[in-house]
C-alpha positions as CSV (number, residue, x, y, z in Angstrom):
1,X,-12.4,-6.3,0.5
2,X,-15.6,-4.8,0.9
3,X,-15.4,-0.6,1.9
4,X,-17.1,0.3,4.8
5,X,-18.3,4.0,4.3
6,X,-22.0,3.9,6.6
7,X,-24.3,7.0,5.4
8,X,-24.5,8.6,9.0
9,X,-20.8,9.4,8.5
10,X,-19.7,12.1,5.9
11,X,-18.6,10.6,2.8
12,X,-14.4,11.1,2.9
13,X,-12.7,13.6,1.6
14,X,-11.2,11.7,-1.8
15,X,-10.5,8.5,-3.3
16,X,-10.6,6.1,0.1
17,X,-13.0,4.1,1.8
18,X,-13.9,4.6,5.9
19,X,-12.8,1.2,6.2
20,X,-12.6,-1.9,4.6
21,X,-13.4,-5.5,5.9
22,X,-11.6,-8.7,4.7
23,X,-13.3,-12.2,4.4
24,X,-12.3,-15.1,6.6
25,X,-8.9,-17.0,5.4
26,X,-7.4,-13.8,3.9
27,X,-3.4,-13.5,5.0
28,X,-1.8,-10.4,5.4
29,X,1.2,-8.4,4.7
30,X,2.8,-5.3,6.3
31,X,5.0,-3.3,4.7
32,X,6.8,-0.7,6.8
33,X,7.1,2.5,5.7
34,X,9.2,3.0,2.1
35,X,10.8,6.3,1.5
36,X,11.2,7.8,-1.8
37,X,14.9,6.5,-2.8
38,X,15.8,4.2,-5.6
39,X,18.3,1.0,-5.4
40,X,20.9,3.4,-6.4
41,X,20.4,5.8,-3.9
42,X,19.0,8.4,-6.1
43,X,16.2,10.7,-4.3
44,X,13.5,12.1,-6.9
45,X,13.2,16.2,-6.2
46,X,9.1,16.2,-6.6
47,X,6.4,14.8,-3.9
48,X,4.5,13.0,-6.9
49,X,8.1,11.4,-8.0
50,X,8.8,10.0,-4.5
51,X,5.4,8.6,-3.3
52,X,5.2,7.1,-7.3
53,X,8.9,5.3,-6.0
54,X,7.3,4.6,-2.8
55,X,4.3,2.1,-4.2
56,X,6.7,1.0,-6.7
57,X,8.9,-0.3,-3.4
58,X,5.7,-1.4,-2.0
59,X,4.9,-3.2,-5.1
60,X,7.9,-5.0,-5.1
61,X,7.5,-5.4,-1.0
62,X,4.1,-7.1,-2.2
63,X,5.3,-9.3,-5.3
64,X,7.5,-11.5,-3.1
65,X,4.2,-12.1,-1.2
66,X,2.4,-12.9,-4.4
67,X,0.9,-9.8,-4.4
68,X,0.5,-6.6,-5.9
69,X,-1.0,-3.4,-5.2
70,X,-4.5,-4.1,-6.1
71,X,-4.2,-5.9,-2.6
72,X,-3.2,-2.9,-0.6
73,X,-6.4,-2.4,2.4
74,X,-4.4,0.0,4.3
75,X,-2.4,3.2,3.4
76,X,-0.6,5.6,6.2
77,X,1.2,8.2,4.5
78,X,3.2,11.2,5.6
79,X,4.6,14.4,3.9
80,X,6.7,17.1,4.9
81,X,4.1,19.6,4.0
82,X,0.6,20.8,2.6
83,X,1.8,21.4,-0.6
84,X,3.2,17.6,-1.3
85,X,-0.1,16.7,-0.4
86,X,-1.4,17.0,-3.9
87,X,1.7,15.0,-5.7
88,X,0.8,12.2,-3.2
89,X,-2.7,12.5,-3.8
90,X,-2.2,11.7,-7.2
91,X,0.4,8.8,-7.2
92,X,-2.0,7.2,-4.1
93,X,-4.7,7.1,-6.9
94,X,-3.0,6.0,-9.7
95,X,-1.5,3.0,-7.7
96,X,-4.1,1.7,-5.6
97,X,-7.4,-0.1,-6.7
98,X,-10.8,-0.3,-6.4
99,X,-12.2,0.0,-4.1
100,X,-10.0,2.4,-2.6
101,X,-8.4,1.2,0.7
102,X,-8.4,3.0,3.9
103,X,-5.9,5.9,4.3
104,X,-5.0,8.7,7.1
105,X,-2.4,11.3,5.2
106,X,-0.2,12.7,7.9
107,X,1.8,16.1,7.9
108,X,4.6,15.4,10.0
109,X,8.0,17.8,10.5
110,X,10.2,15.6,8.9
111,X,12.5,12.3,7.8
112,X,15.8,10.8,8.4
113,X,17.0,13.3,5.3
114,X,15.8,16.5,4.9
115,X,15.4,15.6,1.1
116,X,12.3,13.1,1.7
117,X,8.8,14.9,1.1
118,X,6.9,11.4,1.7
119,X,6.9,8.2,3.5
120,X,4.1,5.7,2.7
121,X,3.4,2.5,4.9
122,X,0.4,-0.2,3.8
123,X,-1.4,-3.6,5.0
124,X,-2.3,-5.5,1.7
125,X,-4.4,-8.4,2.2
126,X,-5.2,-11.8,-0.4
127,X,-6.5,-15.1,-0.1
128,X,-5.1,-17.7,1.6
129,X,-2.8,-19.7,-0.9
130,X,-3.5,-23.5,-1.4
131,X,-0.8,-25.5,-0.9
132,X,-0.6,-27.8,-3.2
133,X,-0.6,-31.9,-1.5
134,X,2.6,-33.5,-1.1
135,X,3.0,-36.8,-3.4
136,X,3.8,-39.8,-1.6
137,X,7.4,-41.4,-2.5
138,X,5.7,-44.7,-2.1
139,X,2.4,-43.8,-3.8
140,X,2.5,-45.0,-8.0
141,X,2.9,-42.2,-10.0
142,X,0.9,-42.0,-13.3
């Protein structure tokens, strides 16, 4: 991807990029937004624990695309509050790569549990796989 961040603009705020545009015969994913809950159910107390299980959901989201979190173009996240700001600050910039993707952070009033501090949602974006050509049954194989 190639950030878009045009010097008439001020430079943003931390680690994300204005925008971001993707070369032709890139496909896309979208992941709705993950809360911070394991398989198990288990709810992490912190904001930094719960957006670090959110991109690890995402990344799993991605790897049955065939890709990974390097891909991610687009981040919308929410928290509960100001002060989870900070946890998710740092798990957004310890997961995502270079260059940063785009990204609006949201303070909203709440989730489905009172428990849930964050909610992250992304677009990730990688080339078009080749498909491999199908052998003919009646073609000689060597």
């Amino acid at each position: 991807m190639k950030p878009l961040s045009p010097a008439s603009i001020r430079a943003p705020f931390a680690r994300y990029s204005h925008g971001v545009e993707l070369p032709a015969g890139q496909r896309l994913v979208f992941c709705s937004g993950q809360l911070g809950i394991a398989a198990d159910g288990t709810i992490p107390e912190g904001a930094r624990e719960q957006a670090d299980l959110c991109f690890a959901n995402i990344a799993a989201i991605l790897g049955e695309a065939g890709m990974a979190l390097k891909d991610i173009v687009r981040i919308n996240a929410y928290v509960t509050d100001r002060a989870h700001m900070k946890g998710y600050m740092e798990s957004r910039d310890a997961h995502v790569g270079t260059p940063p993707p785009a990204s609006t952070l949201m303070i909203v009033s709440g989730f489905t549990l009172p428990e849930f501090k964050v909610e992250i949602e992304v677009v990730a974006a990688a080339p078009e796989k080749r498909r491999k050509p199908a052998r003919s049954k009646s073609a000689p194989q060597f």
